[in-house]
Each structure stands twice: as structure tokens, then as C-alpha cells.
C-alpha positions in Angstrom: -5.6 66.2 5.9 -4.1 66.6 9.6 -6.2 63.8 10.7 -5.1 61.1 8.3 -1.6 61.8 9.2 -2.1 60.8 12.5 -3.8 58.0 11.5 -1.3 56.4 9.8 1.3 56.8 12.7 -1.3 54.9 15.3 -2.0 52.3 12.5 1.2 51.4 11.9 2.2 49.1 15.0 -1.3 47.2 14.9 -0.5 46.4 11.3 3.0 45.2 12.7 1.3 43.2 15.6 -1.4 41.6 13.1 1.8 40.4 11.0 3.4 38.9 13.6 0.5 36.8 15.0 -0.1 35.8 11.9 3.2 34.6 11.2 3.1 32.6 14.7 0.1 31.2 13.8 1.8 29.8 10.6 4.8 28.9 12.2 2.8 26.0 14.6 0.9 25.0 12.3 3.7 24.2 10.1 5.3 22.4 13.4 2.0 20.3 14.2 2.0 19.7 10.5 5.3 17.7 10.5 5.5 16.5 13.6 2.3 14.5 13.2 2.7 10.8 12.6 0.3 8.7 10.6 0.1 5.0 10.9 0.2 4.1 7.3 1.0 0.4 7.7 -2.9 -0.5 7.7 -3.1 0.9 4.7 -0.1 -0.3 2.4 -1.6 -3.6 4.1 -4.8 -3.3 2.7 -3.6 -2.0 -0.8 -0.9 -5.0 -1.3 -3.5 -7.5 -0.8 -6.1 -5.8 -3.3 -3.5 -5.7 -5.8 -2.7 -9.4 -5.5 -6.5 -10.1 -5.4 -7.0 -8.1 -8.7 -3.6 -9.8 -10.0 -4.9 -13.3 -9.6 -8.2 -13.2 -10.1 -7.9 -11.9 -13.7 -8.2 -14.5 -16.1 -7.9 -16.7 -13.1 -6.7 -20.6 -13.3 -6.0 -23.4 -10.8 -3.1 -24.5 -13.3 -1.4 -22.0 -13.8 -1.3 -21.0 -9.7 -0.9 -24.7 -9.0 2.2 -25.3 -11.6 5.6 -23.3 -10.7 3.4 -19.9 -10.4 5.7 -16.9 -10.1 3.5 -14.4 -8.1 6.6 -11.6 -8.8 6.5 -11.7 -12.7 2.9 -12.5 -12.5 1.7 -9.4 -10.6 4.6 -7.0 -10.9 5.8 -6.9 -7.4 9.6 -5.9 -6.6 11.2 -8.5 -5.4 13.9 -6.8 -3.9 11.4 -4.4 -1.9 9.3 -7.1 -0.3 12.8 -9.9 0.0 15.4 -7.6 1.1 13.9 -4.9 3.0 11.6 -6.8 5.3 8.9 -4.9 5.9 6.3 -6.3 3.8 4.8 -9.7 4.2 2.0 -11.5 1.9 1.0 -15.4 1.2 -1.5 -16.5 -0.8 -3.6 -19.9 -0.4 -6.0 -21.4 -2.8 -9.2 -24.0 -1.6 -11.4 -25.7 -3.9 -15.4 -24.6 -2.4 -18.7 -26.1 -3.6 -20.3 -24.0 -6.1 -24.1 -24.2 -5.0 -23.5 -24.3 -1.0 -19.4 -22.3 -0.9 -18.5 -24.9 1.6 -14.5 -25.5 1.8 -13.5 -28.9 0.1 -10.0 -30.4 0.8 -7.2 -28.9 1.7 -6.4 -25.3 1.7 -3.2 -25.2 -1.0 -0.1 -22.3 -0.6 0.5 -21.2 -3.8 3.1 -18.0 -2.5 4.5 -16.5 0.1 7.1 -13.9 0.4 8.7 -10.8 2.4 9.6 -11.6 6.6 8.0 -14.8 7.2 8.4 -14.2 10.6 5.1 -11.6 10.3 2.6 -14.8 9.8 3.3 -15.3 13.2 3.0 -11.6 14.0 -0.7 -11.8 12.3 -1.8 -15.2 13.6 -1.2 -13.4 17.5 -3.2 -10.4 16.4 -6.1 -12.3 15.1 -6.1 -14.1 18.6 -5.7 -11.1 20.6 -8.8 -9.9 22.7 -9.7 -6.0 21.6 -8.9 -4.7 24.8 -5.2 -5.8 24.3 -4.8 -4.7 20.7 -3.2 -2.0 22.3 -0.3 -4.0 23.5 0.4 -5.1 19.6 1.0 -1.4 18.1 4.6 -2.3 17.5 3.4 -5.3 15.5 2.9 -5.5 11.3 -0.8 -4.0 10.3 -1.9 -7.2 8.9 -5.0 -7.5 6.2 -7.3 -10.7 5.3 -8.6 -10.9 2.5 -11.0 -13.7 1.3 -12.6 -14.0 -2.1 -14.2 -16.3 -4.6 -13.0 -17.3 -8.2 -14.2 -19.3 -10.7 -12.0 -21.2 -13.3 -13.7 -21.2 -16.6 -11.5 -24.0 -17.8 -12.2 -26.5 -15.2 -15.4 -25.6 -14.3 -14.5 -25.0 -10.3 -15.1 -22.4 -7.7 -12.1 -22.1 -5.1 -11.7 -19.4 -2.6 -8.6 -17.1 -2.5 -7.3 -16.4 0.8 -4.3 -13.5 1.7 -2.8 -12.5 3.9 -0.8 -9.3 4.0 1.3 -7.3 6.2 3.4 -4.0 6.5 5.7 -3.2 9.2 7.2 -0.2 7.4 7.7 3.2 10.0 8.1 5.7 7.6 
């Protein structure tokens, strides 16, 4: 019984030392943890432009695109968000292609276009931009391409779906 009392006395500040590096080691990694910063403007790119995609394409028609199309009511998008807040860019054109060879023919058509204009630019410079300068463009809107074929069952036609989105939000 002597011996166990002793024990507990010597035990005692290594359990205290053990609690305290564990409690530093939980203390940085809660700092790293919130102090990290993730570029998420790739991303909300990539996930506007699928939605529009997935938006048009359904039950997809030239004439109703081609006839005062409103891509807000159509696809749900927040018109306030993407107008007034300008982070958020997207335009959408429509080309007729050949069926049997998907060759373009005529003129690509704009069908919408909304959020800061001023990214088209923005994503017309990146597209340009040798890889070993995409550094320079970090400050820059994360734009997405995104290119895909339809097929109007009323009209018989293929045309190709081409948008372009981009997200400049930080946070």
C-alpha cells in the first residue's frame, strides 16, 4: 500500500504535462484550421455553369432561348446576387452545328449574359495567358468554359451551347 501512494504523487505532474501538450497541440491546429484560405472561386465557377447547362438543356428549344428568353425565371438564379453584388459573371451563346459531322454553322447567337460584364474581359486574358504567367492573374475571376451539344426535338437541329462563367467572390 506504501508504494501506490508514492505513485500517485510522481504521476501526477506527468498527467498535468500530457494535458497541457495536448491542449497546445489543439490549440494550433484550431489556428492553422482558420487561418487557412481556400480558393473557392474555381469552384462556384464550375458549379454556376453546370447548373445553367442542366437548366437549358432540359427540354431544350431554339425558340424559346431565341424569343425574349429570361435565363433568371428560367433557371432560378437571384438576380440581385449575380446584378448587384458583382462577383459573379455568366453568358450564354447558342450555334446551330451539323448533325452528322458537329461542324459550327453560322453565327454563334448570345442568348444571356449577366453579373460584371467587365469579367468577359477578365476571362478572354486568361484564356490567352501563357501557363507560366497564370500566376500573375490570381487576383483575376476563376472563369469556367463550358461547351455542350443539344438537340431540339421540335426542329430537328443540333446547336452547341457555349458558357462562360466566372466568380470573383473572396470569401
Amino acid at each position: 500500500m506504501r508504494g501506490k501512494k508514492a505513485g500517485e504523487r510522481y504521476l501526477s505532474p506527468w498527467m498535468f504535462i500530457n494535458w497541457f501538450i495536448i491542449g497546445i497541440v489543439i490549440v494550433i491546429g484550431v489556428i492553422i484550421f482558420l487561418n487557412a484560405k481556400g480558393d473557392m472561386r474555381g469552384v462556384e465557377s464550375e458549379v454556376i455553369a453546370k447548373s445553367l447547362f442542366d437548366c437549358l438543356s432540359t427540354d431544350f428549344s431554339y425558340n424559346e432561348l431565341t424569343n425574349n428568353f429570361d435565363i433568371y425565371n428560367k433557371c432560378n438564379l437571384n438576380r440581385k446576387i449575380i446584378e448587384e453584388r458583382g462577383i459573379f459573371y455568366f453568358s450564354v451563346y447558342l450555334q446551330e452545328i451539323d448533325g452528322a459531322s458537329f461542324r459550327r454553322i453560322g453565327d454563334e447567337k448570345l442568348i444571356a449574359e449577366g453579373g460584371a460584364i467587365a469579367f468577359r474581359e477578365d476571362c478572354k486574358i486568361q484564356i490567352w495567358a501563357e501557363e507560366e504567367k497564370k500566376g500573375q492573374f490570381a487576383s483575376l475571376p476563376k472563369c469556367t468554359y463550358l461547351f455542350e451539344n443539344v438537340f431540339d426535338k421540335q426542329i430537328k437541329k443540333n446547336y452547341e451551347i457555349s458558357i462562360v462563367t466566372a466568380s470573383n467572390q473572396d470569401d
